[in-house]
N, C-alpha and C positions, 0 to 999 in steps of 0.2 A: 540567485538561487543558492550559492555557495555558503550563504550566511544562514538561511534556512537548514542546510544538511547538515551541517554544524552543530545544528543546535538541537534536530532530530536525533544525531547520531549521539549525543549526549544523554537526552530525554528518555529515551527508550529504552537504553542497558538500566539507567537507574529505575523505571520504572517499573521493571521485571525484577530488579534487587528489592526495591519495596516490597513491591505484592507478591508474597510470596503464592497466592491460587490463582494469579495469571498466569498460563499456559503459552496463551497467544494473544495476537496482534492480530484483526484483518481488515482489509479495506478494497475495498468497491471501485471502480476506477473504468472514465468513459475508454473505448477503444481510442479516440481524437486526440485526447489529453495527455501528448507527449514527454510533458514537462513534469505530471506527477506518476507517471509511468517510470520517469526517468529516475525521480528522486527515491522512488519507492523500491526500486531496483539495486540503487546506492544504499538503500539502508539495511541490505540482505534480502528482501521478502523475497520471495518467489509466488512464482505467477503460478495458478492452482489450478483455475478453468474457465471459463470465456461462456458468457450469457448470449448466444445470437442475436441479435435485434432484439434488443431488449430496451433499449431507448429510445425517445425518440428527440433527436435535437437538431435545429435549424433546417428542419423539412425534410429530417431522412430519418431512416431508423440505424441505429450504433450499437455496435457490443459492450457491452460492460465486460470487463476481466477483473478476476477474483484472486488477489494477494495474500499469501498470509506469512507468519512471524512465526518461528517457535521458538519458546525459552530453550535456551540450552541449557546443558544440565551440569 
C-alpha cells in the first residue's frame, strides 16, 4: 500500500495544478473497506457523511462513507 500512496500523493496535487475548474476530489467508500478508508485518509480527504445501509455485501447491509478533496487555494 505504501507504493500506492506514493504515487496517489503525487497524482492528485498535479492534477488539481492542471485542471485548473477542478474544485474537488470525491469518493464513495464501503464502511468494511479499511484499507481504502485508510489510504484516503492519508491523502487529506475527509470524511463528509455516512450513507446508512446503503449496500448490500456478503449478506448484510453496509454504510457507504462519503470523502471529499478540496483544492486549496
Amino acid at each position: 500500500m505504501k507504493h500506492r500512496t506514493r504515487n496517489y500523493r503525487h497524482i492528485l496535487p498535479t492534477h488539481f495544478r492542471r485542471s485548473r475548474n477542478l474544485r474537488r476530489v470525491s469518493a464513495q467508500v464501503g464502511s468494511v473497506n479499511e484499507a481504502s478508508i485508510e489510504l484516503l485518509e492519508s491523502l487529506g480527504f475527509e470524511h463528509e457523511g455516512t450513507l446508512r445501509e446503503a449496500t448490500w455485501f456478503q449478506g448484510e447491509y453496509h454504510d457507504m462513507l462519503w470523502y471529499g478533496l478540496l483544492r486549496e487555494n
